[in-house]
N, C-alpha and C positions, 0 to 999 in steps of 0.2 A: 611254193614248192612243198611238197607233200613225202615227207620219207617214214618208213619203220625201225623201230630199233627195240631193244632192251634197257632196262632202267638199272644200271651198276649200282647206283648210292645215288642217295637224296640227302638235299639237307635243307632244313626249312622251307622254303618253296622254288628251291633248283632240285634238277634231278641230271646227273650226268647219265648219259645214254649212248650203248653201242648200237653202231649200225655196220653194214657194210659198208663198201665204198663204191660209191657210184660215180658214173662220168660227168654226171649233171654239177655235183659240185664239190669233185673231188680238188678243184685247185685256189677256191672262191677263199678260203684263209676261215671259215670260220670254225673248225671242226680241226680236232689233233688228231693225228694219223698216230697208228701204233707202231712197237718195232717193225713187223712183218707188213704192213702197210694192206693190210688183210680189212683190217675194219677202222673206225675212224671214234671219237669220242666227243661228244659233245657236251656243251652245257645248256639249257634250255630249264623253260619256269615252265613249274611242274600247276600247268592250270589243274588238269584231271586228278591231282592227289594220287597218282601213279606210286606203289613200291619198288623194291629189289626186286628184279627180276622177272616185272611188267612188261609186255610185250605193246606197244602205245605206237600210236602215231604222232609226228613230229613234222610242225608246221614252221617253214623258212619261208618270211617273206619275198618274192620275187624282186623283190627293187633292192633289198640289201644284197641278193647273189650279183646283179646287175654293176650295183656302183662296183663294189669287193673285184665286179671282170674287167670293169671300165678304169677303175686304178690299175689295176695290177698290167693288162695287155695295151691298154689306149693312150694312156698319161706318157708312158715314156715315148712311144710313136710319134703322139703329137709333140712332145717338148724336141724330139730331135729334128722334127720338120720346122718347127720355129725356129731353133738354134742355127740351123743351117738358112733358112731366110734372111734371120738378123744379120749372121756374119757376110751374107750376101749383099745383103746393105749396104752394110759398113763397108765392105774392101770396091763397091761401086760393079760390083759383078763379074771383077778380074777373076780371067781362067786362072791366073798364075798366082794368085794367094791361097794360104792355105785357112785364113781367117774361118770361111764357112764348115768346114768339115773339123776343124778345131770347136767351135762354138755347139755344132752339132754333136758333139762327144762330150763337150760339157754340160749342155744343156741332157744330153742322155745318162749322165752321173747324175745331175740334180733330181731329175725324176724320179731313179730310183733312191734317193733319200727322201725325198717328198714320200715314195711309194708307202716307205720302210715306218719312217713318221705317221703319217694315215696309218697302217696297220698297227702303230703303238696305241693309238688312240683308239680304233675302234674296239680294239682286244678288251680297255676298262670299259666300254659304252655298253648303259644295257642294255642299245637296241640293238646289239650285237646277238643276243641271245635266240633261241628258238624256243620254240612254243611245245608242249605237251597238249596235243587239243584232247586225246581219248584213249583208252584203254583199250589196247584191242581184244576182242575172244580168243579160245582157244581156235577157234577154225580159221578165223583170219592168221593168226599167228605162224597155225600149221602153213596154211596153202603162201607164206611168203617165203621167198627160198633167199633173201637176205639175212633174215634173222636167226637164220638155219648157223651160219658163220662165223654167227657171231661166240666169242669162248669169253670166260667167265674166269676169273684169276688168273690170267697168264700175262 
């Protein structure tokens, strides 16, 4: 995935960068949202040697937005349809227990600590990071009305 932004600060070969906020992968966990949830902040390695206030394009691998949807919306779906199997199992299919819809709420607590863990973890990984692939022109720059939004010290 291919997005625009601004280059707030760099430091050795990271460059934090604003962008707007898009739908694509506004919920994927790798990008901090600001107060006004207006624009979002990233970290990404500064391949292009991008500065302050370089208007650059920013390369997110597809398969990292992918796993980030597939933990966050799937993992718990599936752990509560397992939980609810196993306790079906176990109580032999009885209408009158409550075993499966209990195992199902546990098994849907667990996933989301599983979730919360996977996101400890991937936060230090640096294949968490995005890419700086190139320095945009001044006309690319102009004609994006994301970067337009993006504000500077606030």
């Amino acid at each position: 995935m291919k997005e625009v932004g601004r280059v707030v600060s760099v430091n050795d070969d990271a460059a934090v960068v604003a962008m707007g906020t898009s739908g694509a992968c506004e919920k994927c966990g790798l990008c901090l949202a600001t107060s006004d949830d207006k624009e979002i902040l990233l970290l990404a390695t500064n391949e292009a040697g991008a500065g302050p206030g370089d208007a650059v394009e920013i390369e997110i691998s597809p398969g990292r937005v992918l796993v980030a949807a597939f933990a966050l919306y799937m993992l718990p779906v599936l752990l509560t349809i397992v939980g609810f199997v196993v306790g079906s199992a176990i109580s032999d299919g009885s209408e009158e227990s409550v075993l499966p819809i209990a195992l199902a709420v546990a098994f849907l607590i667990v996933s989301f600590v599983i979730v919360w863990l996977f996101d400890l973890k991937i936060r230090k990984a640096e294949r968490r990071r995005a890419t700086v692939k190139r320095i945009l022109t001044e006309e690319e720059a102009k004609a994006s009305p994301r970067i337009e939004i993006v504000k500077f010290g606030g």
